[in-house]
PDB file as gemmi writes it, atoms N, CA and C in Angstrom:
CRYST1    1.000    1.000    1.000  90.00  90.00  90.00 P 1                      
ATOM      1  N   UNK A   1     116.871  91.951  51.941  1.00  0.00           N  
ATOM      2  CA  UNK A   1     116.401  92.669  53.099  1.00  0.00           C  
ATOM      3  C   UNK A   1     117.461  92.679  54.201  1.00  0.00           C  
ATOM      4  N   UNK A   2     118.115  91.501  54.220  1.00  0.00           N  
ATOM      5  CA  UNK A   2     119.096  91.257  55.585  1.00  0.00           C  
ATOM      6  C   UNK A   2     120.040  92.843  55.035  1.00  0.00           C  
ATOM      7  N   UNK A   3     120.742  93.019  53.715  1.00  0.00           N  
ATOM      8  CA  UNK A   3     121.586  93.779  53.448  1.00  0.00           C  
ATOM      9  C   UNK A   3     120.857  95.090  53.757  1.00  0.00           C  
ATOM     10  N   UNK A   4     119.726  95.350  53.661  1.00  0.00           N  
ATOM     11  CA  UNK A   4     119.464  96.847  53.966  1.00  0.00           C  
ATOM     12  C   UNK A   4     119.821  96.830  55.799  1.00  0.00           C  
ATOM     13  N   UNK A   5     119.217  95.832  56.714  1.00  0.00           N  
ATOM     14  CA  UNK A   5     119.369  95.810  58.169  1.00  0.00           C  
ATOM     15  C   UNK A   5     120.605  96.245  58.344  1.00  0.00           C  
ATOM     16  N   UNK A   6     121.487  95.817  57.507  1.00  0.00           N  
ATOM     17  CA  UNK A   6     123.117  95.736  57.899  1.00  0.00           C  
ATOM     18  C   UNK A   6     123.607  96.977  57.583  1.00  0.00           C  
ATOM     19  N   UNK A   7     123.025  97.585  56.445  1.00  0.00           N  
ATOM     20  CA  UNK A   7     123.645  98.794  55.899  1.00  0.00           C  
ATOM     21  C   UNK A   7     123.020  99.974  56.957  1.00  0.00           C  
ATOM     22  N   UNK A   8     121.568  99.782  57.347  1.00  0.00           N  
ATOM     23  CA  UNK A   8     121.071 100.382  58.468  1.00  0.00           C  
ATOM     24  C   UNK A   8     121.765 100.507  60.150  1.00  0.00           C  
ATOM     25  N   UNK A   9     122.259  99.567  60.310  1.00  0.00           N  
ATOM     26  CA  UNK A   9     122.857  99.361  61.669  1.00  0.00           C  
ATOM     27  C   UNK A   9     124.163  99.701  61.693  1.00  0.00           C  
ATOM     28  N   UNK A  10     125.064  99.595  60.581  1.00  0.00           N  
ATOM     29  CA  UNK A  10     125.872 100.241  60.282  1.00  0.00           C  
ATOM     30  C   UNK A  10     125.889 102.461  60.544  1.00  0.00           C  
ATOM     31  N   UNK A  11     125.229 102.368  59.668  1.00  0.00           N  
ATOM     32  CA  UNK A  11     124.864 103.822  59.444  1.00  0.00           C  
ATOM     33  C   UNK A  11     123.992 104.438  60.639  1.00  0.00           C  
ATOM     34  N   UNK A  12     123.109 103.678  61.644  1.00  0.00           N  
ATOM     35  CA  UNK A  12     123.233 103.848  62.702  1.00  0.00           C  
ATOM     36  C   UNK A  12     124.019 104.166  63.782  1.00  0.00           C  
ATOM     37  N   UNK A  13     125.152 103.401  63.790  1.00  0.00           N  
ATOM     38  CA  UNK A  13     125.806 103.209  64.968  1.00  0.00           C  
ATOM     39  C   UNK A  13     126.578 104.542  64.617  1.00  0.00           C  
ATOM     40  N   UNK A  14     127.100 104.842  63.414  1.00  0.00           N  
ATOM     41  CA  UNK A  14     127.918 106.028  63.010  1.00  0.00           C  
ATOM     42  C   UNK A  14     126.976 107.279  63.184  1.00  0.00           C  
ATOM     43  N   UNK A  15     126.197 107.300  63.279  1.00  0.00           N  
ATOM     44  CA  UNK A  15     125.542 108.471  63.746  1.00  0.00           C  
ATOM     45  C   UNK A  15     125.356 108.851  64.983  1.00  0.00           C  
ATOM     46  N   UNK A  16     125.279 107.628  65.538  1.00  0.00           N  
ATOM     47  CA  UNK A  16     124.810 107.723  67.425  1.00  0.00           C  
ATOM     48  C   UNK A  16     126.262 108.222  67.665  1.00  0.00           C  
ATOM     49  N   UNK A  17     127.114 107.265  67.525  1.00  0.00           N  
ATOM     50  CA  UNK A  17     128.235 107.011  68.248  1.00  0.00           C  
ATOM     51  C   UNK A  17     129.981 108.134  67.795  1.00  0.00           C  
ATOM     52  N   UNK A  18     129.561 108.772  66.168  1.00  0.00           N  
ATOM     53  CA  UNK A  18     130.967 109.453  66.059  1.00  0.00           C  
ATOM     54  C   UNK A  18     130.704 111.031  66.636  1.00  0.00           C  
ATOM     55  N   UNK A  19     132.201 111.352  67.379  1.00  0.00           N  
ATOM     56  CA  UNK A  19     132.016 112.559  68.166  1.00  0.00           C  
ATOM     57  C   UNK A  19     131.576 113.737  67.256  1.00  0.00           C  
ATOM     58  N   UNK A  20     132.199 114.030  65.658  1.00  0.00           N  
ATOM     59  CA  UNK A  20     131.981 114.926  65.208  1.00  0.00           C  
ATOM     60  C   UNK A  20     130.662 115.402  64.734  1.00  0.00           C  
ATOM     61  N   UNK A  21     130.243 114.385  64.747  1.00  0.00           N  
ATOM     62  CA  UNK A  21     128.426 114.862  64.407  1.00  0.00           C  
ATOM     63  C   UNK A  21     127.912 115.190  65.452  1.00  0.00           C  
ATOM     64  N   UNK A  22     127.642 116.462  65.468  1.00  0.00           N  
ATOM     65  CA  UNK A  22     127.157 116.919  66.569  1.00  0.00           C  
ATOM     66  C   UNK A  22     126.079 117.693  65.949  1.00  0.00           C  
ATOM     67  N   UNK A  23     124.625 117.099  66.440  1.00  0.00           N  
ATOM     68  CA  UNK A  23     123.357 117.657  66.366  1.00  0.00           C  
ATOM     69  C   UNK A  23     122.921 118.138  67.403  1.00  0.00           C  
ATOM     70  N   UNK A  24     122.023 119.379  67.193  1.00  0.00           N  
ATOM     71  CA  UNK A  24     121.667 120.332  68.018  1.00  0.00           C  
ATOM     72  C   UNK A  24     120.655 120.090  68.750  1.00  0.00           C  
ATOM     73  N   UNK A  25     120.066 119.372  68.416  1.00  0.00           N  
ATOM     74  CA  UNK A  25     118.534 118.536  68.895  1.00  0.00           C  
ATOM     75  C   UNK A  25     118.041 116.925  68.642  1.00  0.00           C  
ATOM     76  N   UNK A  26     117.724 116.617  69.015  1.00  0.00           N  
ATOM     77  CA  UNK A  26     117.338 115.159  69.383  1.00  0.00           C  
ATOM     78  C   UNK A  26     116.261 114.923  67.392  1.00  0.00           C  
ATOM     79  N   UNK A  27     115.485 116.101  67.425  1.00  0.00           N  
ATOM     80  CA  UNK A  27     114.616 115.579  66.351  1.00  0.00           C  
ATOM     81  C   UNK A  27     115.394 116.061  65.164  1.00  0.00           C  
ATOM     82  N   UNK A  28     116.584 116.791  65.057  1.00  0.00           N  
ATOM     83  CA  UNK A  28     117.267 116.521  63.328  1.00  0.00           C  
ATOM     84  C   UNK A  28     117.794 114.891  64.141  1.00  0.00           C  
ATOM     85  N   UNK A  29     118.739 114.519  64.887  1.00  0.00           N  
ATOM     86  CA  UNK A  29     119.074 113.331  65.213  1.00  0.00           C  
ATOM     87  C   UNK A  29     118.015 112.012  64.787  1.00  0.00           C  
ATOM     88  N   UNK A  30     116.934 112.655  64.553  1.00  0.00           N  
ATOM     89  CA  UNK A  30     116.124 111.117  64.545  1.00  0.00           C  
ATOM     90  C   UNK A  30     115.800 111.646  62.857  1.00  0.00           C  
ATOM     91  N   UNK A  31     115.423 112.631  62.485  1.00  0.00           N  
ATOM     92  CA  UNK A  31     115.653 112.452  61.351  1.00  0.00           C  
ATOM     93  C   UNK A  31     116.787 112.196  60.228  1.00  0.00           C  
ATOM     94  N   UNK A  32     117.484 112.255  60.692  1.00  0.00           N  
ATOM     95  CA  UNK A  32     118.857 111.711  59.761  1.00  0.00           C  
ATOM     96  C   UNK A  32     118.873 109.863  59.843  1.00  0.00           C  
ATOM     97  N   UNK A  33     118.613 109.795  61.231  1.00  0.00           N  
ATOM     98  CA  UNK A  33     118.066 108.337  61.531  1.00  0.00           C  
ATOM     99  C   UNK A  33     117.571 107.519  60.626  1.00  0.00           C  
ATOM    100  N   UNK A  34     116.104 108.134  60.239  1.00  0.00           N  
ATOM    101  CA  UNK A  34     114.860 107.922  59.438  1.00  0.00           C  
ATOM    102  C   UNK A  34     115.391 107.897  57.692  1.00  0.00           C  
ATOM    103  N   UNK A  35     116.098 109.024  57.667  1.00  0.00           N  
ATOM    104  CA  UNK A  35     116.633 109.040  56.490  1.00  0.00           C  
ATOM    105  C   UNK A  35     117.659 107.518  55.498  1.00  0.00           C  
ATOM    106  N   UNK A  36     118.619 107.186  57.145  1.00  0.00           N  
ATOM    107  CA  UNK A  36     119.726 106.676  56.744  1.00  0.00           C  
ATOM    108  C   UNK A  36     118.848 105.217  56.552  1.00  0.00           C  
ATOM    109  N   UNK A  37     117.645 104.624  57.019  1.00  0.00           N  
ATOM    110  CA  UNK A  37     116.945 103.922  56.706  1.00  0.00           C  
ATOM    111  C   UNK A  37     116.473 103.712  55.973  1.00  0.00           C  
ATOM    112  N   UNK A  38     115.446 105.019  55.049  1.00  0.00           N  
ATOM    113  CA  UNK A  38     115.117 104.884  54.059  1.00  0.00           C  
ATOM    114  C   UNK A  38     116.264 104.483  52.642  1.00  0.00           C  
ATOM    115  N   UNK A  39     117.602 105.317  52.909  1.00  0.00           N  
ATOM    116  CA  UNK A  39     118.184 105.044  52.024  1.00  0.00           C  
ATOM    117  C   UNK A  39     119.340 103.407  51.951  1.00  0.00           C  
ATOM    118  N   UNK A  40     119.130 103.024  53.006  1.00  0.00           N  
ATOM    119  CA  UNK A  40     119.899 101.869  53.130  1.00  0.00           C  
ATOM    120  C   UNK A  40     119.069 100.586  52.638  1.00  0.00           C  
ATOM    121  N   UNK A  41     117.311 100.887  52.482  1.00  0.00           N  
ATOM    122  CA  UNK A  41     116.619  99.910  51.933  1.00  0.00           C  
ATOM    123  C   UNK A  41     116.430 100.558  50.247  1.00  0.00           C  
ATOM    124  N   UNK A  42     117.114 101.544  50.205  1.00  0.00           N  
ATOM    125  CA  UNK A  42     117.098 101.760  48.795  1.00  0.00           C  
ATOM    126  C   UNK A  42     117.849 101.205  47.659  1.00  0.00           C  
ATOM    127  N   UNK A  43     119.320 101.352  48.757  1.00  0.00           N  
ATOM    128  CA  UNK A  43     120.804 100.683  48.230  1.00  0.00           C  
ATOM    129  C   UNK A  43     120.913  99.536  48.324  1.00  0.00           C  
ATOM    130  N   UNK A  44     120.149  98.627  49.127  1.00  0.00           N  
ATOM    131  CA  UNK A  44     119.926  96.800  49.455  1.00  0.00           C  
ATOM    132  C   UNK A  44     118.742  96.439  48.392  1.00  0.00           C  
ATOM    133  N   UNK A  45     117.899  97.125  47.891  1.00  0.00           N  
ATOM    134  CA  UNK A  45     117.288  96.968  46.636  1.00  0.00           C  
ATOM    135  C   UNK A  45     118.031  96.884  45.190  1.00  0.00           C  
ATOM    136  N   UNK A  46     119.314  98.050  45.181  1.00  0.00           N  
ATOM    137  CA  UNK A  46     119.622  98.126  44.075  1.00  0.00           C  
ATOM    138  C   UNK A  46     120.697  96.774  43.866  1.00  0.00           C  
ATOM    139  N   UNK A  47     121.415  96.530  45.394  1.00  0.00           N  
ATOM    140  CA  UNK A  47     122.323  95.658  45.338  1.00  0.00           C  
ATOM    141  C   UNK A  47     121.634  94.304  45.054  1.00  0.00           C  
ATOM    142  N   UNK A  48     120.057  93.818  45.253  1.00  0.00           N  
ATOM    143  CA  UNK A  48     119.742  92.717  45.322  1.00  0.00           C  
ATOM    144  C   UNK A  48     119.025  92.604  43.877  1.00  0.00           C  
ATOM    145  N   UNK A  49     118.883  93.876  42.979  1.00  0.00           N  
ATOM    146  CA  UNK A  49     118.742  93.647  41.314  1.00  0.00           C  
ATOM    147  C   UNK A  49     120.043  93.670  40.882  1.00  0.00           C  
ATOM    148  N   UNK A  50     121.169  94.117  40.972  1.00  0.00           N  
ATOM    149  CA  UNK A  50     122.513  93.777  40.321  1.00  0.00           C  
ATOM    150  C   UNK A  50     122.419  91.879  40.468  1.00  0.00           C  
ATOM    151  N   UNK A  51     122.532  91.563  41.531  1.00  0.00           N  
ATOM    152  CA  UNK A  51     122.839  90.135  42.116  1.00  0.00           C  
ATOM    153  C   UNK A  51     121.891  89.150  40.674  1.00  0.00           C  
ATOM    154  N   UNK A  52     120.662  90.045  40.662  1.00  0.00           N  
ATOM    155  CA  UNK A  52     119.783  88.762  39.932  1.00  0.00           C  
ATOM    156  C   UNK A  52     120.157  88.596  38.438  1.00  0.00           C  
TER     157      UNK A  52                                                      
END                                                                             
C-alpha cells in the first residue's frame, strides 16, 4: 500500500506542477488525478505479487 501512496504522490506532483500539461479546466485536471490513483494502486498491487 505504502508503494501505491508513493507512486500516487509522485504522479501527483507531475501533474499539478509540470508547465506542459496544460488542462483546460479544473475537472479533466481532477480527473486525470483520480485516474493516476486508480492506476498507481494497480501497479503497487502488481509490484507487491511479484515480491511474494
Amino acid at each position: 500500500m505504502f508503494v501505491g501512496v508513493g507512486i500516487f504522490a509522485l504522479s501527483f506532483l507531475v501533474i499539478q506542477f509540470t508547465s506542459f500539461l496544460d488542462f483546460e479546466s479544473s475537472f479533466i485536471k481532477n480527473i486525470c488525478c483520480t485516474y493516476a490513483l486508480i492506476i498507481s494502486f494497480m501497479v503497487s498491487k502488481v509490484i507487491s505479487n511479484l515480491l511474494e
